[in-house]
N, C-alpha and C positions, 0 to 999 in steps of 0.2 A: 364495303370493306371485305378481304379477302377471307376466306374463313381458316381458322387456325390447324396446322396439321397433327396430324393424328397423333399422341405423343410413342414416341419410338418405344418397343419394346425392350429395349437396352437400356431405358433410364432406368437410373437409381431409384431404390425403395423407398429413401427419404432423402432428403438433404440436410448437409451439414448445418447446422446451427453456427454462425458466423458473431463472436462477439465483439463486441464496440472495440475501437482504440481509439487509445485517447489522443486526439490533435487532427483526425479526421471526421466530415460528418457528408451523408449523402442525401439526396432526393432525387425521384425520380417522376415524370412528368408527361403532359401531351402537347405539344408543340404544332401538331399537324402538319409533320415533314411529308407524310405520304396520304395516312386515312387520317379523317376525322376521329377523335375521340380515342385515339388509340395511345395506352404510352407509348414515348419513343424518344425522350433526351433525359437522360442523365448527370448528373452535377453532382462533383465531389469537390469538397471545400474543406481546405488544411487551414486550420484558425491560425498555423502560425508558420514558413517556409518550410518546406518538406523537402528531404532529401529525394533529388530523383535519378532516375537511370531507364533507359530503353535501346528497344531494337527493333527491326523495323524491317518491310519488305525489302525484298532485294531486288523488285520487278524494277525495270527501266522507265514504268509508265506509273508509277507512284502518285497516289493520290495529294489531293492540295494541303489536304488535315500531318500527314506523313511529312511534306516538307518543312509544314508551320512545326512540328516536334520534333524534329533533327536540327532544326536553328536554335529553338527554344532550349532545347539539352543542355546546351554549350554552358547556361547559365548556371544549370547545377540545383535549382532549386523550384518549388513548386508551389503554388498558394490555389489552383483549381485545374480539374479537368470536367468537361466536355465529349461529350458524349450520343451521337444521335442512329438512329437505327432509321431504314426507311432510306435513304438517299447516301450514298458513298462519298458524294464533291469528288468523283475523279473525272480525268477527262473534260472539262469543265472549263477550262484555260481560263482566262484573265479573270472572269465571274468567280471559276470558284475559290481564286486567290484571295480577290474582294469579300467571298462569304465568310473565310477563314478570318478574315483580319475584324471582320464585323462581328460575327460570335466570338471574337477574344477580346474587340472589345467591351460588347456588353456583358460577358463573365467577369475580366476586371472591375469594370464598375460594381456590379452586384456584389464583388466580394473583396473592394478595398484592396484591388494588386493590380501592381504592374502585369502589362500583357506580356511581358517577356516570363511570368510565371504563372500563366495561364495553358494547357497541355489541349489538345482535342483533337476529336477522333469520330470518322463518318460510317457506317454502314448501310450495304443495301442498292441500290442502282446505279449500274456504272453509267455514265454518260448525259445524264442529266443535270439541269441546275438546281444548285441548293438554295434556298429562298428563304437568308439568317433572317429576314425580317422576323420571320414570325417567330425569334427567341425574346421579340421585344417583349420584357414586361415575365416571360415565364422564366425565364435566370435569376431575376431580384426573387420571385417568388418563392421558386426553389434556392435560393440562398435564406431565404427566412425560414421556411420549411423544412430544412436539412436535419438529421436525426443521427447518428451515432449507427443505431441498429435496422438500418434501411437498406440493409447486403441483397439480401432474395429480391426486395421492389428495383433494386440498382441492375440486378443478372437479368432481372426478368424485362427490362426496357431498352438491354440493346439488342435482345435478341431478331432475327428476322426469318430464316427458314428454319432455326431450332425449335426443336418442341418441348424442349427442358432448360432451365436455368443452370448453370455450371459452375458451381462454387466448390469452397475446398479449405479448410484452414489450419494450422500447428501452430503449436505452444516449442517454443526454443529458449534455450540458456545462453545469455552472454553477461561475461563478466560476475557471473553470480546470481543476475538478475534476469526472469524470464518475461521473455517478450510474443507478443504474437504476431502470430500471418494471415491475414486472409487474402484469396484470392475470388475474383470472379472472369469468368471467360464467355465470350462467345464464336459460335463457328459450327458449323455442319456440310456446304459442301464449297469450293473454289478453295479446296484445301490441300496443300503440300505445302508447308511452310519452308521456308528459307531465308529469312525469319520474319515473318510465321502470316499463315492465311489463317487471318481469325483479329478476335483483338481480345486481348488477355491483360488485368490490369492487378497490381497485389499490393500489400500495403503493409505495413507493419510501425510499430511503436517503436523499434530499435533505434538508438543511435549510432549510425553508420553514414560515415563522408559517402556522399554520391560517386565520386571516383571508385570507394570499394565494391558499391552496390553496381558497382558498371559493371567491374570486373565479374562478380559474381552472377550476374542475369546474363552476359555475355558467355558465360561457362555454362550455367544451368539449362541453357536452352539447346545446347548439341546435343542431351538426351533426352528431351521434353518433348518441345512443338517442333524442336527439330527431325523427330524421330517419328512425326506423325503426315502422314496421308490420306485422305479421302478419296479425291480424283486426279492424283498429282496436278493441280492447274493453282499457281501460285498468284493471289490477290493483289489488286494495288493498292491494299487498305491494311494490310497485316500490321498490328503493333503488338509491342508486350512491352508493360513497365510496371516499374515497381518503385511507388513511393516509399518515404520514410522519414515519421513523423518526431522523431527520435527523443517521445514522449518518457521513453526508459529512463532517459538520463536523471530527470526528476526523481527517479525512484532507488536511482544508483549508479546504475547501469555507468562506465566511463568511456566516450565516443570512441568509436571503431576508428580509424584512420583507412586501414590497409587491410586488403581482400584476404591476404597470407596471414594477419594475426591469429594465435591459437585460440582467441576467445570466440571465434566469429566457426568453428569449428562446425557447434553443433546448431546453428544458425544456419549454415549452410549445407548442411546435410536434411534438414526440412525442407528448407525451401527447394531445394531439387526434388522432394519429394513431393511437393505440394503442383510443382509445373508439370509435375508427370501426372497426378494423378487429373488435371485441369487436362491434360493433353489427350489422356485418355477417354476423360468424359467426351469430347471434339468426337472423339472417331466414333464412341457409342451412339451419338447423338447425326450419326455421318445420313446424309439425305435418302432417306426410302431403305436404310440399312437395319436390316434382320440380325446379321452376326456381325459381332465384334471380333476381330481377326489379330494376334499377334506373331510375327515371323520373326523367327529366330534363324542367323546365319551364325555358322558356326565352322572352325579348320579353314578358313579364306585366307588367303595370299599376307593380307595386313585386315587390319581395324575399316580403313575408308574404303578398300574393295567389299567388307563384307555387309556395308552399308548399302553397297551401291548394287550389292545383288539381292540384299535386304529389299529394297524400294523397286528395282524389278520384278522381285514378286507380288510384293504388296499394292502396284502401281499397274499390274497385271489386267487388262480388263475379262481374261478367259479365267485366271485362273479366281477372280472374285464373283464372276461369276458360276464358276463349277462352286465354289461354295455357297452361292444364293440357292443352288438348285440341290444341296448336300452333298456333294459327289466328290468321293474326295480323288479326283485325277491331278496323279501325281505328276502325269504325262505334263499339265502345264506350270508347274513348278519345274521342271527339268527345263522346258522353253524357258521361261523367263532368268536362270541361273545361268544357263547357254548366249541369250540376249544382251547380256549385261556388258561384256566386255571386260570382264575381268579374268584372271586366270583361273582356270576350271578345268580337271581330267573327269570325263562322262565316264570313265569305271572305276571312280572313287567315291562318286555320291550318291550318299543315302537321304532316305526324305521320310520325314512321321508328320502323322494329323493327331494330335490330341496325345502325344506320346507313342501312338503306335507305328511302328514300324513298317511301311510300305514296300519302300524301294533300298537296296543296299548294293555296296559295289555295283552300281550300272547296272540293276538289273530290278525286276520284280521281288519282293523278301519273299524268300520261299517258305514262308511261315505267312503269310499277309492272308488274312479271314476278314472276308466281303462283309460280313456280319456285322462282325465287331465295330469296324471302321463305319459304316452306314449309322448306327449306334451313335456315336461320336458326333459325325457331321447333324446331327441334330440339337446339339447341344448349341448354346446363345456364343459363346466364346469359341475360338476356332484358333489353337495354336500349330503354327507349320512351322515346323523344324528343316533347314537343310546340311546337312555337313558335306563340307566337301575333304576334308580331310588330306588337306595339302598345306595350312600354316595353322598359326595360333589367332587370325584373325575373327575378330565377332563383332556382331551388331544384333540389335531388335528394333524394329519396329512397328509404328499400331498403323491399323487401316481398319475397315471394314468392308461388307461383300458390296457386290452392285445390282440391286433388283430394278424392276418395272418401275418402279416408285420413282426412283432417280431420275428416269429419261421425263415423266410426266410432273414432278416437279419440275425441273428446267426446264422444259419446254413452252410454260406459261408461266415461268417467272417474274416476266413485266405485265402481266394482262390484270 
């Protein structure tokens, strides 16, 4: 068995305490997708149809799990997901259609649903066969096994080159009555989502028609996982969904219909918060990454220009590496703003590390102390600011730097 990596210095102090909702239950398991003895499939079981919604890579080469859940969607509703770490089922052709259609149907059985409300999802080696046989027997199991408060064992079994479990959860009011969210994610590097390198899954007691929860996971995610990068290299396994159990109703709560009603207000000002803060852990936890890195573009042309020089910086391999090495050379923040193809005058932009001011008008800031700045680039967080100071256009988003660590984890990835 491989031995576990180091855990990142970027993880969190503790993790969120994740509590039950009511109409979902988890277990998490060892199937022997890849090692022996190791967990590595996950099972989520809604005791009674769950509202669903997701979204999904935008790769051309899309895994077989990714197909089986964009046909599955159509239905609107959900009674289990699936979940394995250890082998991806991409690339796979007719076999790993066959393994999809195998592990739905032994989740169906194990939990009394049709496979058209059966959801799953692979992670882990591209190119390889997945071999559903061996869920025989451990799906019934983990369906009798299932627990309420089994969040941490659930984050911690799909994970494969993360070193931390990524969870995240809010308390929201609808209609009167407050419901919760938990999320759990994984991801560390084949990350630039679009939507989304990782697989991200959340949950909640509300009742909300899946059409509205479409609408709002479809929104939620252009400043989320959409805003995040590792190695800009985009998966063929990226999901994000979000159940709903719409356990509220029981308690008051009167069903959401429409993404636009005013009750769904502060429901959806959480949940955006909760995919950000799941997106951010992704970057924290980014492969052999020392610093966590936030880019703020700022005066760009529009909103999607200053996105696009946003992910130029961030997507940078010089200038993530000037920050693996502390240095804060603003010379490759100018390349990468210059690179992007968006509209840019070079004696209008200014660039800061950590709030301080470097470069202004096209030039060195004649106030810039070597000192100070050096200072800075040692701290765990690492915000670059650019303005180009030609529209009202803005963007942020996450990445992290690129050390040694990176090229020597992928490099023996399959071994």
């Amino acid at each position: 068995m491989a031995a576990p990596a180091p855990l990142s210095p970027l993880a969190p102090k503790f993790y969120a305490e994740l509590p039950p909702i009511d109409g979902v239950r988890l277990a998490a398991g060892a199937a022997g997708i890849r090692y022996q003895g190791r967990t590595d499939v996950v099972l989520a079981v809604f005791d009674k149809p769950a509202a669903v919604a997701g979204v999904f890579t935008t790769s051309r080469c899309p895994s077989a799990p990714v197909d089986w859940c964009r046909d599955n969607l159509e239905g609107g509703t959900a009674r289990a997901l699936v979940v394995n770490s250890g082998n991806a089922n991409a690339f796979t052709g007719k076999v790993g259609r066959e393994a999809t259609e195998l592990t739905a149907k032994l989740a169906a059985k194990a939990v009394g649903a049709d496979e058209s409300e059966i959801f799953l999802a692979s992670t882990g080696v591209i190119g390889e066969p997945l071999d559903a046989r061996k869920f025989e027997g451990v799906l019934e199991r983990l369906a009798a096994d299932a627990r309420a408060d089994a969040w941490i064992d659930a984050a911690r079994a799909i994970m494969t080159t993360d070193t931390f479990p990524k969870v995240a959860t809010a308390k929201a009011m609808i209609d009167g009555v407050e419901v919760t969210i938990n999320g759990i994610a994984k991801g560390a590097g084949m990350i630039a989502p679009d939507m989304a390198t990782m697989l991200a899954y959340v949950f909640t007691d509300a009742a909300i028609s899946s059409e509205a929860l479409q609408k709002l996971l479809s929104r939620g995610v252009k400043d989320s996982f959409n805003s995040l990068t590792v190695d800009s290299d985009t998966s063929t396994s990226d999901t994000l969904m979000l159940f709903a159990t719409g356990a509220a109703e029981a308690r008051g709560q009167r069903k959401v219909k429409k993404a636009r009603d005013e009750d769904l207000e502060d429901f959806a000002e959480k949940l955006d918060a909760l995919l950000v803060d799941l997106a951010q852990q992704v970057a924290r936890d980014g492969e052999g990454a020392r610093h966590f890195i936030e880019v703020q573009v700022t005066g760009a042309d529009s909103d999607k220009a200053a996105k696009r020089i946003a992910f130029s910086i961030a997507n940078s391999p010089l200038v993530k590496t000037a920050v693996a090495g502390e240095d804060a050379n603003w010379g490759r923040v100018v390349m990468a703003v210059g690179k992007a193809g968006e509209k840019a005058d070079r004696d209008r932009l200014s660039i800061w590390f950590n709030g301080i001011r470097v470069a202004h008008n096209g030039l060195r800031d004649p106030d810039y102390d070597e000192a100070a700045v050096t200072t800075e680039m040692k701290k765990d967080t690492i915000v670059i600011r650019a303005d180009l100071d030609i529209g009202d256009g803005a963007a942020t988003v996450w990445t992290c730097d690129l050390t040694k660590e990176y090229v020597a984890i992928n490099g023996d990835y399959r071994s």
